[in-house]
N, C-alpha and C positions, 0 to 999 in steps of 0.2 A: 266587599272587596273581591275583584276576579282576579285570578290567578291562571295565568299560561305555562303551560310547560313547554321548553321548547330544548328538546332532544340536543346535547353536547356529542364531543368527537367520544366520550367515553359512554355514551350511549349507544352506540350504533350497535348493539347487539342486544338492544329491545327487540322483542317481537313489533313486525309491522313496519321498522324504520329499518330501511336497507340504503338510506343514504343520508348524512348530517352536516350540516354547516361544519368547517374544520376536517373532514374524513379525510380529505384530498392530503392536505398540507401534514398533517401527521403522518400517513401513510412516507410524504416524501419527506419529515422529520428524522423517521426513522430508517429507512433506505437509507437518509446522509449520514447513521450514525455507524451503519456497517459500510462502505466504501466511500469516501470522501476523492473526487476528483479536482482539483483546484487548477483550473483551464489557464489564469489569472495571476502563474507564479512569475513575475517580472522581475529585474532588480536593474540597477543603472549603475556605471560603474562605479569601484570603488569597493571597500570591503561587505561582505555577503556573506549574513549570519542566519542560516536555519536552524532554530532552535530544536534543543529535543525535546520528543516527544512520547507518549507511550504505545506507542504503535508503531509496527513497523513504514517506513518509506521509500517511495521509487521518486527521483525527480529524475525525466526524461526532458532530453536538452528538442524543443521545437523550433528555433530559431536558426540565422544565418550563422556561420562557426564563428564562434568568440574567441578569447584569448586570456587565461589567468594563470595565479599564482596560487599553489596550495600547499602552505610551509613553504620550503625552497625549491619547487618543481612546480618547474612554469606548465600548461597543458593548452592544446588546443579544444575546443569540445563543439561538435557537429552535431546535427540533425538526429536524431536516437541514441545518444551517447546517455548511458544510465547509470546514476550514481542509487546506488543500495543504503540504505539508513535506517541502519536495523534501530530495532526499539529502544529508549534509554538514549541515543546518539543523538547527535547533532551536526551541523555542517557549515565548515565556514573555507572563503578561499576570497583572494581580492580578485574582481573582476577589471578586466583593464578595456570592456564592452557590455555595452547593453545586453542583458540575454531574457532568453524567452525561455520557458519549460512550465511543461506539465508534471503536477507535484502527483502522487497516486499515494494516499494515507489506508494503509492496510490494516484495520483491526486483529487483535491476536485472535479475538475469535473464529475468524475466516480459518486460522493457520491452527486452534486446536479440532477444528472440521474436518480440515484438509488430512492433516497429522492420523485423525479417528482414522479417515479413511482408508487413507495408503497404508495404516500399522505402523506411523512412528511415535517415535515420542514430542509431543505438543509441545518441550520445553527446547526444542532443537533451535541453535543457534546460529547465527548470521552472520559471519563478517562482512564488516565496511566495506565495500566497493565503490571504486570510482571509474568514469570510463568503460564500463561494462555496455560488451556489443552484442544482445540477445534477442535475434529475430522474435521468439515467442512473445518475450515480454513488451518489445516494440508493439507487434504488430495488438495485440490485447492492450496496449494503451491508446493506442489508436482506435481500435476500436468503443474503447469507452469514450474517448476525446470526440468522435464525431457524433453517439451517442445522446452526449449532454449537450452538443451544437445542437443537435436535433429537437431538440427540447425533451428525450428521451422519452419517446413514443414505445421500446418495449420493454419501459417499467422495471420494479424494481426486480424483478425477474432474469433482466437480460442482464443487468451491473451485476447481481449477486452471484448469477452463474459467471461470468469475466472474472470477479474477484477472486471468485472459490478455483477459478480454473487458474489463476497467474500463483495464488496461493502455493496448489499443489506443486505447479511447474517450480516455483523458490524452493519449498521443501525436498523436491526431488534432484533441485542442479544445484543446488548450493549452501543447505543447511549443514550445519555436524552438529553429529549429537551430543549428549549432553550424559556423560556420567552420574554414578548416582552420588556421587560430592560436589558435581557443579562443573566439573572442569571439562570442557570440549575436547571430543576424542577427535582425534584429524585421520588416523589409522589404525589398522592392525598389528596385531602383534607377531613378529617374526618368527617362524620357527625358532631360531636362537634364544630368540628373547620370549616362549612360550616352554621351555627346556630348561632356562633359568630359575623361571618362575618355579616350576614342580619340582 
């Protein structure tokens, strides 16, 4: 009986083998599981349900202006228009036109990275946003969007740096944090109301 051995993706750290059938597609298995960009979010009119999920998300409007209804506020939504979806959310509104947008699926691990780094708290919370106009986060979605056009020639390297840097930019414009009961502080407390207290 002969017997071959032929080196898997979880061997590539044999001595001698510095390349394996599979190394490639793993490598971009796991890149897709820290920033998920979904080129591909389309919907046709009619009611439009993004499910939640456990990660936070950006869906950035790419298409010609549309026109909907969300609860009872009708909106227009143009070219960079960004809806926020924090983690745990979901998003629904009836579209009264075909739209085009780029979804950007943020893992919380980007944001307890981010968090280490700036000195905040990891658990800092998001409110829902709709309509949101933020040259930064535009143009860093844009940039990953032409990116993955490209067939993303600089690796998982150039996404994870974009995602860690849009990260930081969320936690630093638009996170509050998070008390140590859960409950999101929006403010300080007033002299008055710091006089009371003691």
């Amino acid at each position: 009986v002969d017997v071959v051995g032929v080196p898997k993706t979880i061997d590539n750290d044999l001595g001698a083998t510095d390349h394996t059938p599979g190394f490639i597609s793993a490598g971009e298995f796991v890149a897709a599981g820290f920033l998920s960009v979904d080129l591909d979010f389309r919907a046709l009119p009619g009611p439009i349900r993004v499910p939640a999920a456990p990660d936070h998300r950006l869906r950035i409007h790419k298409g010609t202006p549309v026109r909907g209804v969300c609860g009872r506020q009708a909106f227009t939504s143009t070219r960079g228009d960004i809806d926020l979806v924090p983690a745990g959310m979901g998003e629904e509104w009836l579209g009264e036109e075909p739209t085009d947008s780029l979804l950007l699926t943020l893992p919380l691990a980007f944001f307890a990275r981010a968090a280490a780094e700036l000195g905040h708290d990891e658990r800092s919370a998001f409110p829902a946003r709709c309509l949101l106009r933020d040259p930064r986060i535009e143009h860093i979605a844009w940039a990953l969007d032409a990116e993955r056009t490209a067939g993303s020639p600089g690796g998982m390297l150039y996404a994870e740096s974009l995602g860690l840097a849009l990260a930081a930019h969320l936690l630093a414009a638009y996170a509050s944090p998070v008390t140590s009961v859960g409950v999101r502080s929006t403010r300080a407390l007033s002299s008055r109301e710091r006089i009371r207290i003691t």
